[in-house]
N, C-alpha and C positions, 0 to 999 in steps of 0.2 A: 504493500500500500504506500509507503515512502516513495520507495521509487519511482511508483509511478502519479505518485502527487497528490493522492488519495490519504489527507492530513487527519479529515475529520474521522474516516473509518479506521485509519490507524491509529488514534488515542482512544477510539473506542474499544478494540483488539487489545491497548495494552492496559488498560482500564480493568478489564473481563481476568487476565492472565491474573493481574495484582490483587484480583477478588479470590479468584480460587486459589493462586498461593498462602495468601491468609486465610481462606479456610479450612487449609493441609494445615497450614503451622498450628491452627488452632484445634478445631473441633477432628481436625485428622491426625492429631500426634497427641498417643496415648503417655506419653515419658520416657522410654524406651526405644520407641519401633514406631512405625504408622500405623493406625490402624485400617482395618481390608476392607470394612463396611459397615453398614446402621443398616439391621434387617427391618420387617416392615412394623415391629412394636415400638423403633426403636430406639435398639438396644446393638451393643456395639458388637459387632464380627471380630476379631483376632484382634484382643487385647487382654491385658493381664487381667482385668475383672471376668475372663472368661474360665472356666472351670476345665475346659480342651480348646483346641483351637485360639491360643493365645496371639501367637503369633505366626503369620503371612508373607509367602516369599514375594508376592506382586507389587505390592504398595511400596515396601522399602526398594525394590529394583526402579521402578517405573519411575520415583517420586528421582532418583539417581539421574536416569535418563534423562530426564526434563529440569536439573537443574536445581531443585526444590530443595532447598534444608541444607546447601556450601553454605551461604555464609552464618547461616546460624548453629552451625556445628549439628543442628539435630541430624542431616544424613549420615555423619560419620557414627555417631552414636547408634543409628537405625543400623550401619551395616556389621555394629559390632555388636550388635542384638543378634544378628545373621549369623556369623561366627560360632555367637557363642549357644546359640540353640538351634539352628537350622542345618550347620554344617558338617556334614559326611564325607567319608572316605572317599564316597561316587559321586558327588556334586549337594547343591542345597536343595533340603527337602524342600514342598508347598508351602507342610504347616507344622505347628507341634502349639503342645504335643496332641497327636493325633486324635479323634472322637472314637470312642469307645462303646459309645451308644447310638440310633438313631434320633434326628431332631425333625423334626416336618417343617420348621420353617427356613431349615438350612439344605434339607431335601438329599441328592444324590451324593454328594459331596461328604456325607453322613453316614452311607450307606454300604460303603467298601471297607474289607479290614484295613486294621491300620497300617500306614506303610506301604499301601498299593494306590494308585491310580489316584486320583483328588486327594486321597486322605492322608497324607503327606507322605507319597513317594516324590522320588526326585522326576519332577516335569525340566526336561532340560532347555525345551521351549522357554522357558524366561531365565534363565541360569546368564542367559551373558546378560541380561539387563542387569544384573548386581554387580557383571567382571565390567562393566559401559562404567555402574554408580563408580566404582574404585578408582578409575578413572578422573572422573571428574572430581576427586578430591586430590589426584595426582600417585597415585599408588600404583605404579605399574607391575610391581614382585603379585597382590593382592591379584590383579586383576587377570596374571597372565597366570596363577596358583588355579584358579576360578577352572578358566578355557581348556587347563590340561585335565581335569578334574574328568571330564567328561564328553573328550574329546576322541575316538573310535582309536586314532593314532598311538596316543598315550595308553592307552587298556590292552595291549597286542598282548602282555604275561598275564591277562587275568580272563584269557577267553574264557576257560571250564566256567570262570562264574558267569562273567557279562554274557556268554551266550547271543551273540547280536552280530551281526556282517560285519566285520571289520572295514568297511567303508561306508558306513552308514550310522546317520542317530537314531536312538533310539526316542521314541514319545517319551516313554515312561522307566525309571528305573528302580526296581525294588527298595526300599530306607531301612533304617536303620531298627524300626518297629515292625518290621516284617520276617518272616519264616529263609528269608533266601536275598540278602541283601547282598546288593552288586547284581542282580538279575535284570536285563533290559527286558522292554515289551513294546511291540508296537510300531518297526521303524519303518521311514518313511513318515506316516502318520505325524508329522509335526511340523510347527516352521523353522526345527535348530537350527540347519544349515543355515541359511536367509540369514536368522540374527545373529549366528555366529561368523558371518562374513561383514555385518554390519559392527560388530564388534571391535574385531581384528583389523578391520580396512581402515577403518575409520575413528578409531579411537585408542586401541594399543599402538599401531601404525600411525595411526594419528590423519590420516592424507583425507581432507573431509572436501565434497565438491559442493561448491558454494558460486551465486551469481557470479562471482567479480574474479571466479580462479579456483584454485584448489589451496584451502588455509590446511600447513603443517600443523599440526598441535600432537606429535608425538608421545605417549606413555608408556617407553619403553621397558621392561624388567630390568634386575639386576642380572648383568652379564651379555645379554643383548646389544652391545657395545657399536655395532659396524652391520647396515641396514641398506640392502640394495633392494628397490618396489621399482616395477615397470605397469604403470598407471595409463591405462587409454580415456580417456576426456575429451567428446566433443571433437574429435576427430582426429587429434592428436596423441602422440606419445610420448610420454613422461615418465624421463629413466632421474629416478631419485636416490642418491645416494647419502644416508643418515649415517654420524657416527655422532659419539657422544664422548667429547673430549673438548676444553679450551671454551673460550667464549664464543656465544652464541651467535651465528651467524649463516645468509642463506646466500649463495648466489644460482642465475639463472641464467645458462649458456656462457658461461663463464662471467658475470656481472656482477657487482652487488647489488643484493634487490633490501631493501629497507623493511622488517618485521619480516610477516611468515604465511604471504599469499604469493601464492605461483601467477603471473596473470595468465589469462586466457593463450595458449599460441594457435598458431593459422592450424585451420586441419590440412593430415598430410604430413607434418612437421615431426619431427623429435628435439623436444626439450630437455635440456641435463640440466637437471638440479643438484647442487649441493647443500647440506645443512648441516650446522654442526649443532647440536641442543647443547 
């Protein structure tokens, strides 16, 4: 709306954004964690006042993704709630601790033992929105611990359990409240791939495509030191070379370019970039 000069819909747009962030920081942050939902009495979804289902792997991930809770330290706090209750040997469960009972107004989600499928097995579907959240607090050890978690690549010595294609995610993976944990089910059936490419490209990698170019904002792990990405954009290709040593600095076809946006080049072209984080 900026761009295109469109003033008034745009302070409306960021108006709306400044409403629902404060009412995540308020009525959607239990102390801890975010809470998942207000059922229809209600009465709060995955929060400490809850007797099961405390706590929700979606709200702390997604609230990550979108920025919500940096500067008031509540997302680092949400994702150390994740840690320290969610986190398994095979990725982060849904929920915990798990429901042990049916409820009718929480329905299917209720209905599976615990440990399988909704009822806090590991859905790896939202698993990088929490390795994205680590990110954006600038944790790249955290974020790239996350991706190998439950990554087909990383599991090659634990097929007898994981049981799943070894080039393939699984939907759903056994937890830690179940009879066979490390057991996938269901692969294909998910969007991992998709968001774990939205992950890795774009936020460990950091190479994010933006109107004006493609902005570095690299989070790379400890030891990941020396980073060669061949990036196609718009018709162009874009050989980037990251290393992470000395003061920071980018150049573009041998140039210095000022901050950390690649500009647009002609399609057809190969761009070299350099960047030092």
């Amino acid at each position: 709306c900026d761009l295109r000069g469109l003033n008034e819909e745009a302070e409306t747009m960021r108006a709306e954004a400044d409403k629902m962030e404060c009412t995540l920081e308020t009525a959607g942050w239990d102390g801890e964690w975010y809470v998942r939902a207000y059922d229809a009495f209600g009465h709060k979804v995955g929060s400490d006042e809850c007797k099961e289902g405390k706590i929700f792997i979606e709200p702390q991930g997604f609230c990550g993704v979108a920025g919500v809770g940096v500067k008031s330290g509540k997302l680092e706090r949400a994702l150390k709630s994740v840690e320290e209750r969610l986190l398994g040997e095979y990725g982060i469960e849904l929920l915990a601790p798990c429901y042990s009972e049916y409820h009718k107004e929480l329905g299917e989600i209720t209905s599976y033992p615990p440990g399988y499928k909704e009822n806090g097995s590991i859905f790896c579907h939202n698993n990088p929105w929490v390795s994205i959240a680590w990110t954006r607090l600038g944790d790249g050890d955290r974020a790239f611990d996350l991706f190998k978690r439950i990554c087909p690549v990383y599991l090659e010595d634990k097929s007898e359990i994981h049981r799943c294609e070894p080039y393939a995610y699984a939907q759903t993976v056994a937890a830690r409240e179940s009879y066979n944990e490390g057991e996938a089910k269901n692969s294909w059936l998910t969007g991992t791939a998709a968001w774990t490419f939205v992950n890795v490209s774009r936020y460990i990698l950091g190479v994010q495509p933006e109107l004006d170019g493609l902005h570095l904002l690299p989070c790379l792990p400890t030891g990941m030191d020396d980073v060669s990405i061949t990036r196609k954009f718009r018709g162009a290709t874009y050989e980037i070379h990251m290393v992470k040593s000395g003061a920071a600095s980018m150049t573009v076809d041998g140039k210095c370019v000022e901050g950390n946006v690649v500009p647009v080049a002609a399609a057809g072209t190969v761009c070299k970039v350099e960047i030092t984080i």
